[in-house]
C-alpha positions in Angstrom: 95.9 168.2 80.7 98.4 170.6 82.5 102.3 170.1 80.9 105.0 168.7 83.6 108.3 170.9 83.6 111.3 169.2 82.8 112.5 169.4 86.2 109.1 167.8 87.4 109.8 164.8 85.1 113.1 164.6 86.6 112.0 164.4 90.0 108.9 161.8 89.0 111.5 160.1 87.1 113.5 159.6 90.0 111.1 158.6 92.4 110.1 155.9 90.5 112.9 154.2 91.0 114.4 154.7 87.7 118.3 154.0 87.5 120.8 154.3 84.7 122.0 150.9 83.9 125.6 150.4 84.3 126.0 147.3 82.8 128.1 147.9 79.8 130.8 149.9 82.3 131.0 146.9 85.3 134.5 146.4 86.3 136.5 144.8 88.7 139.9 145.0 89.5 142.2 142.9 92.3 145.2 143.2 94.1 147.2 140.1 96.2 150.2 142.7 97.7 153.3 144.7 97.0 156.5 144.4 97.5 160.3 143.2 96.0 158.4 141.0 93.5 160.8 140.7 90.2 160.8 138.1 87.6 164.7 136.7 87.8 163.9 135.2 91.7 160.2 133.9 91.0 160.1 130.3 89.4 157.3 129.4 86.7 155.8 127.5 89.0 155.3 129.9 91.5 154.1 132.5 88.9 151.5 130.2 87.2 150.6 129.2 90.5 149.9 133.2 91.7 148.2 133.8 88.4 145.8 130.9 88.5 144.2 132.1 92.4 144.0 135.8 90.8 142.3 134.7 87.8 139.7 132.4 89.5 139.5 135.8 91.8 138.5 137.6 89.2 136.1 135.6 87.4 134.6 134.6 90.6 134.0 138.6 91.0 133.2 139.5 87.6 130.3 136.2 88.0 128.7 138.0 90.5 128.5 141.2 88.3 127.6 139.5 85.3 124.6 138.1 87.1 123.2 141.5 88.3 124.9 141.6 92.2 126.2 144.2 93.6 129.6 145.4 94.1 129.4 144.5 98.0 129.0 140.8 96.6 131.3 141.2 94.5 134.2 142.4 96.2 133.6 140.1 99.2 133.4 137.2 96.9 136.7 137.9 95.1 138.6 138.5 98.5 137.3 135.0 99.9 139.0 133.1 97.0 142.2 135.2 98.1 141.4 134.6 102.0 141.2 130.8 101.1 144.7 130.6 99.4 147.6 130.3 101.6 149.9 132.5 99.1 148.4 135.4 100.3 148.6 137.3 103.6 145.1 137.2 104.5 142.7 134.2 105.7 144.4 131.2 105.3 147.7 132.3 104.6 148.5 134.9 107.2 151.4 135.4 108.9 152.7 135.1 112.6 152.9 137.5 115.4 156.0 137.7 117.5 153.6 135.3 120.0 153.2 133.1 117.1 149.5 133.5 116.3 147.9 134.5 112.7 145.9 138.2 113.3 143.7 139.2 110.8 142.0 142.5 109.8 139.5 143.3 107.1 137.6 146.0 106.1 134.6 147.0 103.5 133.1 150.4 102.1 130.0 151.1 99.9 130.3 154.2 98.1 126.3 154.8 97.9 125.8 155.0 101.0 129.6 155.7 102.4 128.3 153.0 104.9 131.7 150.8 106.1 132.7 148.0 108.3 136.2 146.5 109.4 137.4 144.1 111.9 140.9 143.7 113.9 143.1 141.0 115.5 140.6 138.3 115.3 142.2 134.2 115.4 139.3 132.9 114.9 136.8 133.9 111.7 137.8 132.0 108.5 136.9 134.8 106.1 137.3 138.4 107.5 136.1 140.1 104.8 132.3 138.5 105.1 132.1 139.8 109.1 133.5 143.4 108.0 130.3 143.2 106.0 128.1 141.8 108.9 129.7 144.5 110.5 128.9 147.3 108.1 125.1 145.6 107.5 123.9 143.9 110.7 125.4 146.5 113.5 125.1 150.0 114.2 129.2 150.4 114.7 131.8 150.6 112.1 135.0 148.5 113.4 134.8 146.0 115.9 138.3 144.1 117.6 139.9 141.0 118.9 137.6 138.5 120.8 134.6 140.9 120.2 134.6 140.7 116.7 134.9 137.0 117.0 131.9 136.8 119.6 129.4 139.0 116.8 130.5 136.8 113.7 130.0 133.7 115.8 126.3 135.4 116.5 126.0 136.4 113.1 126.8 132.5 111.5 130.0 133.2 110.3 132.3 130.3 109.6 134.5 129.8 112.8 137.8 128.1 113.0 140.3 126.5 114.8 143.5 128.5 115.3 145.3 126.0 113.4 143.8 126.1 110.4 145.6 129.4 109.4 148.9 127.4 110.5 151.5 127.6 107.4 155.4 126.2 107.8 156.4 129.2 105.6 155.1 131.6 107.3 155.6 130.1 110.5 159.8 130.3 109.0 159.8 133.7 108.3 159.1 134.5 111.9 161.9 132.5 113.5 163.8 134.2 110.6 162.6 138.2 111.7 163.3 136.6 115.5 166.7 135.7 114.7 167.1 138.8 112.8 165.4 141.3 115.7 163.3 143.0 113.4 160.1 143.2 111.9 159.2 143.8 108.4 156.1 143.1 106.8 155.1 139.3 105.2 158.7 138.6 104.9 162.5 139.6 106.3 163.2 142.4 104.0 167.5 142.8 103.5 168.5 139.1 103.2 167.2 137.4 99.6 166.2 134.6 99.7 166.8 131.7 97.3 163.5 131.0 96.0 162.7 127.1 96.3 162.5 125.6 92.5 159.6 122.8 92.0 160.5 119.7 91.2 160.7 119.0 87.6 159.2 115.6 88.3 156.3 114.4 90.7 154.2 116.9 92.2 154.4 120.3 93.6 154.1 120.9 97.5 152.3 124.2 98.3 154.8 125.3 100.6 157.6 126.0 97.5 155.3 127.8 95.9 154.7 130.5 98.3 157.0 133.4 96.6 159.4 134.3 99.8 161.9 136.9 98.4 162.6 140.1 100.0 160.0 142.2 101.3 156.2 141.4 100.3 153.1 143.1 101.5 150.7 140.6 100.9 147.5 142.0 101.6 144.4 141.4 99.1 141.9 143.9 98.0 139.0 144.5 95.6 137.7 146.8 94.0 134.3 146.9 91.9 131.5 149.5 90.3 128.2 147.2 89.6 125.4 147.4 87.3 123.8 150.0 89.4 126.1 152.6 89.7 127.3 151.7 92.5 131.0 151.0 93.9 132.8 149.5 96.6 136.1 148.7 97.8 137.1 145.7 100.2 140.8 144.6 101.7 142.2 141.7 104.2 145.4 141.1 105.8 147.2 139.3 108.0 149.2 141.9 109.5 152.7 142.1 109.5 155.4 139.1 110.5 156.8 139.3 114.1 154.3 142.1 114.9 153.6 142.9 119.1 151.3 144.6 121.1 148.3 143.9 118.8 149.8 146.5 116.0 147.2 147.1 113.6 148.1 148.5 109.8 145.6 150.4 107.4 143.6 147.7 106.1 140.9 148.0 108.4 141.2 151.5 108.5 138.5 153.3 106.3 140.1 155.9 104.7 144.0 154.6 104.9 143.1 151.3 103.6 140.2 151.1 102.4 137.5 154.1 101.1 134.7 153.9 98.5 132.4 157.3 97.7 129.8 157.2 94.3 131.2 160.8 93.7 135.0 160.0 92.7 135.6 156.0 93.1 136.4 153.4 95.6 140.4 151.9 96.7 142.2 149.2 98.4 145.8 149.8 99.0 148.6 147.4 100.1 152.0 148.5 101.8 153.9 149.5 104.8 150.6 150.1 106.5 151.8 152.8 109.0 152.7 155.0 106.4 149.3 154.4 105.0 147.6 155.5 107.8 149.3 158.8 107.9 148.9 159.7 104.6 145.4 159.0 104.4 146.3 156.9 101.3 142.6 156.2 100.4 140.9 159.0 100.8 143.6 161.4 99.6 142.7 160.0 96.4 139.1 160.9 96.4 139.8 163.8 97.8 141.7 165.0 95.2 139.1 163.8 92.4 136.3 166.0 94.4 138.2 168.9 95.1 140.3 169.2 92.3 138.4 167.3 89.4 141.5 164.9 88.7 141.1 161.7 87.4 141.4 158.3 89.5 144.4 158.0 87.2 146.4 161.3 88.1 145.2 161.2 91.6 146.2 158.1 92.3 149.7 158.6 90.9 149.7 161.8 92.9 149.2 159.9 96.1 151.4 156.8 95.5 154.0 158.0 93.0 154.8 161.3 94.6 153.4 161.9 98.0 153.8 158.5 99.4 157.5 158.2 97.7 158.4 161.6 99.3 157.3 160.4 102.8 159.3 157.2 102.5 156.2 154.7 102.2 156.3 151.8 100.3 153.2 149.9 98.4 150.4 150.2 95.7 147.0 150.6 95.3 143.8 149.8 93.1 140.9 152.0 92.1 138.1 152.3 89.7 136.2 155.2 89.0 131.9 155.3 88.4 132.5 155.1 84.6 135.2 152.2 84.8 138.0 153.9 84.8 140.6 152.3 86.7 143.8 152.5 88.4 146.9 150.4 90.1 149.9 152.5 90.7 152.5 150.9 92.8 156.6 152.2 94.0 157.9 148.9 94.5 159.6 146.2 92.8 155.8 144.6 91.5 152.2 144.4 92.9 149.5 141.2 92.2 147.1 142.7 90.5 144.5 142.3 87.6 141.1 143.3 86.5 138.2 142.6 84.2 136.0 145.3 82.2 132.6 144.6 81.2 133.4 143.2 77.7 135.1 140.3 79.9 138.8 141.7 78.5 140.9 140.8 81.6 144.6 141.1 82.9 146.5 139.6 85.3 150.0 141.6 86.1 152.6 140.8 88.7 156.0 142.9 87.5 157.0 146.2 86.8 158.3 145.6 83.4 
């Protein structure tokens, strides 16, 4: 019998189907939003109550890894927790317009196939993140706006909603405040602190003091995840910025500002003053760098938000993680949501600088 070549094996090898198992370097990491987030002007209340939506986040993510999904699944199912909470930016808890409606944008990424999807200024879908994904797998187009997007997740079964149901009396506050004010800042008025609403000490809790109001916040949520296969993927949702007109769109729906996952160097979700986001290319700057000058997600990410993005005067953070688990979560504000969860189930949920 003739001997194969090593390269032939390869080749057979890989036609097979063969595939390097991943599973002892799965990982998942999380973001809910940047922004003046310190310690002295959050209560405990507010910080257990932020801590417990990231967590169940995260373990609803790292579930779906654990059980052999992929990182599409587990990215979009880690963001829905976030989209159902109203202390986030995004699904349920998004903030007004200046016409006083809730906008969302959302956006996914695979890095296997660098196949993406994203949605803009819809009212009416209940979880954007799941129709970016219809988007990226059931149509031939990448992004896909306003009553449009709404029209193909209604054809597509997603969950449709009421207006309303995104309706939240402190976010619906923090307009009239950025009206009165004349200006528009992102999740929150910016200059003025705020006291921040202490809980009650007896009786129970209402939502609305928990939602953390001080200064400037970019509330955004993003994941990001490398499965069992090899395979990564990044996802983020937003509901825009407070007091916004003229159907302004940020960088989360953006691939490659916002969002950007490639197998070669790692996937990212950012959160931050989206405009500069989008000019700096946030995302893909940092894979860009990894492939074409072999840095780490580490020092490319802290090239991009640490230096360039300080330099051009943007504010905000981002996550990554790299094919072998490596991951990052620079941010040049005041604090940044964020957590993550290795294969070995070690997990951390962060909210300061300090």
């Amino acid at each position: 019998m003739k001997k194969l070549s090593y390269l032939t094996l390869l080749v057979l090898i890989s036609l097979s189907g063969f595939a390097q198992d991943y599973s002892d370097k799965i990982t998942l990491v999380l973001h809910g939003g940047a922004g003046t987030i310190t310690r002295a002007n959050m209560s405990p209340e507010q910080e257990n109550a932020y801590k417990d939506v990231l967590n169940t986040a995260l373990l609803k993510g790292y579930g779906v890894l654990r059980n052999g999904g992929t990182s599409v699944q587990a990215v979009e199912a880690t963001i829905r927790v976030m989209e159902d909470s109203p202390l986030f930016n995004a699904g349920k808890g998004a903030v007004f317009t200046n016409e006083g409606k809730n906008e969302l944008d959302a956006s996914i990424m695979e890095g296997k196939t660098l196949k993406a999807g994203a949605i803009a200024g819809v009212t009416t879908i209940k979880n954007p993140i799941s129709t970016a994904i219809a988007v990226m797998e059931k149509s031939p187009h990448v992004m896909m706006a306003g009553k449009g997007a709404e029209t193909f997740a209604k054809d597509q079964g997603q969950a449709i909603v009421d207006p309303s149901y995104f309706y939240t009396e402190s976010r619906f506050k923090a307009l009239q405040r950025a009206k009165e004010q004349e200006k528009t800042e992102l999740d929150h008025d910016a200059k003025e602190k705020q006291e921040v609403k202490k809980a009650p000490k007896t009786g129970s809790i209402e939502q609305e003091d928990l939602i953390f109001t001080e200064g400037r916040k970019f509330g955004t949520v993003g994941c990001v995840a490398l499965d069992k296969f090899g395979n990564l993927a990044a996802g983020t949702s937003t509901g825009g910025m407070t007091n916004k007109k003229y159907g302004r769109i940020g960088d989360a729906p953006i691939i490659g500002a916002g969002t950007y996952a490639n197998n070669a160097t790692c996937a990212v979700s950012a959160t931050g003053h989206g405009e500069y986001f989008i000019r700096s290319v946030v995302a893909f700057d940092i894979s860009a760098l990894m492939e074409y000058k072999g840095m780490t997600v580490k020092d490319a990410a802290n090239e991009v938000v640490m230096k360039k993005l300080v330099e051009r005067g943007g504010e905000g953070g981002i996550i990554a993680v790299d094919r072998n688990g490596n991951i990052a979560m620079p941010f040049n504000s005041e604090g940044m949501y964020r957590g993550y969860i290795k294969s070995d189930g070690k997990s951390e949920i962060l909210i300061y600088k300090d």
